[in-house]
VMD Tcl script that draws the C-alpha trace (Angstrom):
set ca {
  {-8.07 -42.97 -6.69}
  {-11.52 -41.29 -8.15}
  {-12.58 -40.82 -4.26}
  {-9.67 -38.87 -3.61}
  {-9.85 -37.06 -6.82}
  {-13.21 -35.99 -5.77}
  {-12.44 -35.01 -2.55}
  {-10.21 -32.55 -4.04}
  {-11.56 -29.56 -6.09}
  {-11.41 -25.89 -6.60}
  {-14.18 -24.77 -4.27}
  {-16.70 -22.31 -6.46}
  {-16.47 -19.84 -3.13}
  {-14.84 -18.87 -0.30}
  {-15.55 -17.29 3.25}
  {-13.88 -14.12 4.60}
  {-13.51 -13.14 8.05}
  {-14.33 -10.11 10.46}
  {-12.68 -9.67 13.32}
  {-12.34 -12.59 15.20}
  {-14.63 -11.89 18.63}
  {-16.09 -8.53 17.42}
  {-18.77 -10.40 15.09}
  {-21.40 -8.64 16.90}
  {-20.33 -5.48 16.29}
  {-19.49 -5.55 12.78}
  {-21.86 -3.14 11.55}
  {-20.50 -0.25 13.91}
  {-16.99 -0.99 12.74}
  {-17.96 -0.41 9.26}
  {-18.61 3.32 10.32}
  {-14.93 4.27 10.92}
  {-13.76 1.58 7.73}
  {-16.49 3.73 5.53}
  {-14.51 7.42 7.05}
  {-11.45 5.58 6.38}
  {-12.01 4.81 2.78}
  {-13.35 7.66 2.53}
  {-10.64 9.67 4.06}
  {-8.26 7.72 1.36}
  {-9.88 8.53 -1.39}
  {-10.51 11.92 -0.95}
  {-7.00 12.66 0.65}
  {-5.21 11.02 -1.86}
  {-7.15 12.30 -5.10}
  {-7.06 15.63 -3.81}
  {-2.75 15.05 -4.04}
  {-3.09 14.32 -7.22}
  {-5.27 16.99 -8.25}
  {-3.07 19.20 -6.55}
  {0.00 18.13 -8.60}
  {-1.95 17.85 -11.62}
  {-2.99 21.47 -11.53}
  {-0.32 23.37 -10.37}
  {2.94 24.01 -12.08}
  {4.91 24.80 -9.76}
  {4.56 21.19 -8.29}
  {5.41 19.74 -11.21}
  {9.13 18.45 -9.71}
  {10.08 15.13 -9.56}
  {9.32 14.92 -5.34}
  {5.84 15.83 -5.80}
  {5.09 13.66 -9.15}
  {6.60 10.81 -7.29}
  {4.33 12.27 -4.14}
  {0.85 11.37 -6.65}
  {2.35 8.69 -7.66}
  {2.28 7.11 -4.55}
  {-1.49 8.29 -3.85}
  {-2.31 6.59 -6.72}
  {-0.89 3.56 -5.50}
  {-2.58 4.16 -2.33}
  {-5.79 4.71 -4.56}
  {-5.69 1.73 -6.53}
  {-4.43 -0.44 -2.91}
  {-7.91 1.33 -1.39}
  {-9.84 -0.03 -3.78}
  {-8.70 -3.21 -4.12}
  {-10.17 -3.84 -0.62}
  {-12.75 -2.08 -0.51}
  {-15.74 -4.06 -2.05}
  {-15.06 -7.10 -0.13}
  {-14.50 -4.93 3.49}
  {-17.45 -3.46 3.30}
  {-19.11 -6.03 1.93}
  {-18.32 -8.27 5.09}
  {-18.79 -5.60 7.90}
  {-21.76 -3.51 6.36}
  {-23.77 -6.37 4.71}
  {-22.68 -9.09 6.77}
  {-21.81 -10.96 3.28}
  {-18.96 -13.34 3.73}
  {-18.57 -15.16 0.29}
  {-16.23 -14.64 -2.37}
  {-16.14 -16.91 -5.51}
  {-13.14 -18.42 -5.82}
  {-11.32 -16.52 -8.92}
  {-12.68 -12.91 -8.33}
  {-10.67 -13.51 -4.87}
  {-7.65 -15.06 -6.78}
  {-7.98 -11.46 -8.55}
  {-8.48 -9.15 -5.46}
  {-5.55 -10.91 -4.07}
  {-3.14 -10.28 -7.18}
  {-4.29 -6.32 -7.42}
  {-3.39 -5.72 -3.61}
  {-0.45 -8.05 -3.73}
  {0.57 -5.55 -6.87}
  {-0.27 -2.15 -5.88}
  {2.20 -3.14 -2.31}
  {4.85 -3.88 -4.89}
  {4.48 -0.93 -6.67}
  {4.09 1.38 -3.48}
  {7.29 -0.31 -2.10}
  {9.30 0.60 -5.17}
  {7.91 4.11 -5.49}
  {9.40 4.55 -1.70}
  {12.53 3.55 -3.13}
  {12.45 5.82 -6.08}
  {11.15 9.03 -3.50}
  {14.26 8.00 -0.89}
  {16.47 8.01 -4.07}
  {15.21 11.34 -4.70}
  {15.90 12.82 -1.66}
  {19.42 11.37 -1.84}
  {20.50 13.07 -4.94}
  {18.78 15.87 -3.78}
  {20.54 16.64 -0.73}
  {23.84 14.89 -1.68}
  {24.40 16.42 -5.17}
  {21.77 18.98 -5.23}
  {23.49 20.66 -8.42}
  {22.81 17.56 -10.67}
  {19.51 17.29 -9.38}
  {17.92 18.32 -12.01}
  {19.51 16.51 -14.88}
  {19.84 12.91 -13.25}
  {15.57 12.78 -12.20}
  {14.08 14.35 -15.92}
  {10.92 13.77 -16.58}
  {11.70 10.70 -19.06}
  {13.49 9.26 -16.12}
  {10.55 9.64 -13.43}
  {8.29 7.98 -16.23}
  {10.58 5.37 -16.63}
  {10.19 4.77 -12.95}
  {7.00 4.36 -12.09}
  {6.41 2.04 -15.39}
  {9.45 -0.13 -14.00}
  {7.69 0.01 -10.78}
  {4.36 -1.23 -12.37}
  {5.68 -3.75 -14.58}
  {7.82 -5.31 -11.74}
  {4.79 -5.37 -9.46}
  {2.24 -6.93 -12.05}
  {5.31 -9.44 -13.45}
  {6.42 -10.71 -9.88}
  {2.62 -10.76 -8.60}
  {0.92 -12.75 -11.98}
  {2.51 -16.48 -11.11}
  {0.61 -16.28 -7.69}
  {-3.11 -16.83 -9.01}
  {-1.38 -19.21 -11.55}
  {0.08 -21.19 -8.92}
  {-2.87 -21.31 -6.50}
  {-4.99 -22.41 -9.09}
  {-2.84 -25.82 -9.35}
  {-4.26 -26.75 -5.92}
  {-6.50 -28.75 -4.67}
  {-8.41 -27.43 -2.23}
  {-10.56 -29.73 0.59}
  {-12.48 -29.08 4.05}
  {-12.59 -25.55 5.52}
  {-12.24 -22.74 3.19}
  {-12.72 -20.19 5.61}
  {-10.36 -17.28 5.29}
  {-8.92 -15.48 8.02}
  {-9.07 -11.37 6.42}
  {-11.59 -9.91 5.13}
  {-10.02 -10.00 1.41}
  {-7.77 -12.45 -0.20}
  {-4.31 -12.12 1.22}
  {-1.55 -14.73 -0.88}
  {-0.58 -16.57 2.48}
  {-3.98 -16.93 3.73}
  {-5.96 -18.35 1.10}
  {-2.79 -20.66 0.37}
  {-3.03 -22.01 3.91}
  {-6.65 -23.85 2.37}
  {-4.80 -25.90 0.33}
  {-4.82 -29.18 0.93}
  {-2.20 -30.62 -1.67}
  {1.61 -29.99 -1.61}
  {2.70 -26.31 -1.59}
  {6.18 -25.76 -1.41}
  {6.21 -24.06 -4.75}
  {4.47 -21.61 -3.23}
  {6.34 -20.98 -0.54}
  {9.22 -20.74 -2.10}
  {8.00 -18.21 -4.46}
  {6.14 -16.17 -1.92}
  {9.16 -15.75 0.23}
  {10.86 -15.28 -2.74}
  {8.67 -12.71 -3.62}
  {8.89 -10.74 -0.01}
  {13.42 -11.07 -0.67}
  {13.20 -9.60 -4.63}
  {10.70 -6.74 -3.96}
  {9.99 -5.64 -0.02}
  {13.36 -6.90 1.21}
  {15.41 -5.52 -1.94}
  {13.55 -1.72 -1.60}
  {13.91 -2.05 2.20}
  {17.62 -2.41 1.64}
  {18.34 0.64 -0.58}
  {16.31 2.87 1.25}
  {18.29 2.36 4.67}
  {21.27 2.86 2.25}
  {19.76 5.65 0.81}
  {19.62 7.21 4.49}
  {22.53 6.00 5.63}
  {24.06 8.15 2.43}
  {21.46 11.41 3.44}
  {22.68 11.02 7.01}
  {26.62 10.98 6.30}
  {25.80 14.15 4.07}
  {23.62 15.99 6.44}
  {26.44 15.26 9.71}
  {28.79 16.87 7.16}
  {27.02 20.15 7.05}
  {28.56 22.68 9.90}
  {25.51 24.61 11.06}
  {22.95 23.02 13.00}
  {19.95 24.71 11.08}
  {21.44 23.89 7.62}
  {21.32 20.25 9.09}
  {17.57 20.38 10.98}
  {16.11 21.95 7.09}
  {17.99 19.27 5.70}
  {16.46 16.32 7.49}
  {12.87 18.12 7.77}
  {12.61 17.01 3.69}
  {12.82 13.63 4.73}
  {10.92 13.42 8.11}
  {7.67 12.67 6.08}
  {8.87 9.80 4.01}
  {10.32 8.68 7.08}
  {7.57 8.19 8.33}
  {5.85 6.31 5.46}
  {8.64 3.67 4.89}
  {8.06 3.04 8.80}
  {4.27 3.13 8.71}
  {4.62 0.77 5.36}
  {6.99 -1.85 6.04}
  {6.40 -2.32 9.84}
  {3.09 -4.01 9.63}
  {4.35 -5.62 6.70}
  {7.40 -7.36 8.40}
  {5.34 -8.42 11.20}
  {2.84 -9.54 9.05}
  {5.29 -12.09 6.47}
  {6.99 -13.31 10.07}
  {3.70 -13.98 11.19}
  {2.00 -15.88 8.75}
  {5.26 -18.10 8.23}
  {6.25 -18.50 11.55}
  {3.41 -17.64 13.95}
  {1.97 -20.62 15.44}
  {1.08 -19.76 18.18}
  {0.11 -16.31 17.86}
  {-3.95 -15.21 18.40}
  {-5.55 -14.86 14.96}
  {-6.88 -11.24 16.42}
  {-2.96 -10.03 15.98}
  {-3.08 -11.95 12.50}
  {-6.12 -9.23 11.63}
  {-4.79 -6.39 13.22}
  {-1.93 -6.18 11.26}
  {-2.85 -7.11 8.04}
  {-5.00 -4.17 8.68}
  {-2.93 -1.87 9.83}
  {-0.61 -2.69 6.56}
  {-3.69 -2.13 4.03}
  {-5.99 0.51 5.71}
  {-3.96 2.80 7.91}
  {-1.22 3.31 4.95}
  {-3.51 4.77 2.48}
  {-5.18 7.21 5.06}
  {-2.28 8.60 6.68}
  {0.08 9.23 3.67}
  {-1.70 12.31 1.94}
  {-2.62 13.62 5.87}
  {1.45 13.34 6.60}
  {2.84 14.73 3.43}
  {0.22 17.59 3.80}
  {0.99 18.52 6.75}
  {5.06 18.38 6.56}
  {5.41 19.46 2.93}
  {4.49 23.17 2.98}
  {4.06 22.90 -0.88}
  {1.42 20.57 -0.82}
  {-0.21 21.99 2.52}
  {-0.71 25.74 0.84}
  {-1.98 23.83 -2.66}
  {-4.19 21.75 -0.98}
  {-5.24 25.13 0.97}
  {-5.69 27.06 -2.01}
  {-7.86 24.55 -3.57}
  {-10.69 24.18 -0.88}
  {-10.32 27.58 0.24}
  {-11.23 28.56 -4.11}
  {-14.25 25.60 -4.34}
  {-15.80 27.43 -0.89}
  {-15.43 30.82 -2.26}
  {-17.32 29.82 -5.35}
  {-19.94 28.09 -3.36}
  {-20.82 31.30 -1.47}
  {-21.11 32.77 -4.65}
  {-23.22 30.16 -6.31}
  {-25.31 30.81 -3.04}
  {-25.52 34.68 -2.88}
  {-26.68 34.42 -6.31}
  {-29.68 31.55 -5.42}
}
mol new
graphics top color blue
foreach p $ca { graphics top sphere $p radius 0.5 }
foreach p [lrange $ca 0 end-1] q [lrange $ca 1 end] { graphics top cylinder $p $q radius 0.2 }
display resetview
């Protein structure tokens, strides 16, 4: 019995994962991952800033607009240290409990960033449905109370899964297959009896993804009913052109992430390059081409965003003429 008590432990470190064939090339692909994170940074902080700063953005789309950059921020960041870690020092190891924490902050911030979809396809519900009440049912008590329901749900629903992973025992390989600490993946290394956490993952994926998922697609099921009702054509195009951006972010957000759950519970016999792909695409693509979408199909945030580099180069050409 001490044997295999021995031979079952909490291993001090674990090994992330490039991409699986590409090891030679790792240091070129952390060119476009350093643009990229640096693209999602700047893109998203400069949202915020732009909502921050100008009052006539202060409306409940465009606070619920930076509060999804910050989401995308904090979801950025998460990764970050161990991505570039991997492809631009070629340093694999993780200790055991700073990945337990990397996994629980990117496990939250998707929690969060699914229910702050939810809140911005509820706001474009009332708002084209009962435009009139707009302003009294989304106050700005009410859009606080949102996004600290949003973050208490996420860090509540997401705390059990270090707690639980800590329970195994872990034996053999511990060789991830990302290049951070995913929930599924690092659970895969255990060697004991897991069923409690699958249930709760899946769990999990139901109460939060699969619950948000649902109301949005009721949400535009309700926008599209309203919009079909409206007898000119243009009145209908205008109507659906203030949704075509979060559109496209519930799409760009939840695809990867579907594929992604189906595949680590039921992909057997899929390559582990798809396993990568998509976990990427879920975590870096996301955070990069929300604040480049909304920007370009929110006029509002396009001419702010204008305003504000075209007022920091003005002042640098003066800053020059007088050097």
């Amino acid at each position: 019995m001490g044997l295999v008590n021995d031979s079952w432990f909490q291993p001090p470190s674990l090994l992330l994962t490039g991409i699986p064939g590409l090891e030679a090339a790792q240091t070129w692909i952390s060119v476009p991952l350093c643009v990229m994170y640096s693209l999602a940074l700047l893109g998203n902080g400069t949202i915020l800033f732009a909502v921050k700063t100008t009052s006539s953005l202060h409306q409940p789309q465009y606070i619920f607009l930076s509060l999804l950059a910050a989401t995308d921020m904090g979801l950025s960041l998460s990764t970050l240290p161990t991505v570039l870690s991997v492809f631009l020092l070629n340093h694999r190891e993780i200790e055991f409990h700073s990945c337990l924490t990397q996994m629980f902050f990117i496990h939250t911030f998707s929690s969060v960033e699914s229910a702050i979809l939810l809140a911005v396809a509820f706001d474009r519900c009332v708002a084209i449905r009962s435009p009139l009440r707009y302003p009294t049912v989304l106050t700005p008590p009410r859009i606080i109370g949102v996004g600290l329901a949003a973050m208490t749900r996420g860090v509540a629903l997401m705390a059990p899964l270090p707690v639980l992973l800590q329970r195994l025992p872990f034996c053999g390989a511990v060789i991830l297959s990302h290049c951070y600490c995913y929930h599924p993946d690092v659970m895969k290394l255990a060697c004991g009896p897991v069923r409690v956490n699958l249930i709760y993952g899946l769990s999990l994926v139901l109460c939060s993804f699969g619950v948000d998922s649902v109301f949005i697609v009721i949400s535009y099921i309700l926008i599209l009913k309203t919009v079909l009702a409206i007898a000119s054509q243009d009145g209908q195009l205008k109507a659906l052109s203030t949704c075509v951006a979060h559109i496209f972010t519930v799409c760009l957000f939840y695809g990867p992430l579907i594929v992604l759950a189906l595949i680590h519970r039921f992909g057997t016999f899929t390559t582990p390059l798809l396993h990568v792909t998509m976990a990427n695409l879920f975590l870096f693509l996301t955070p990069v081409l929300n604040p480049l979408v909304y920007s370009l199909k929110t006029k509002q945030i396009r001419s702010t965003v204008h305003k504000i580099f075209r007022g920091r180069g003005n002042l640098l050409n003066s800053q020059i003429r007088v050097l």
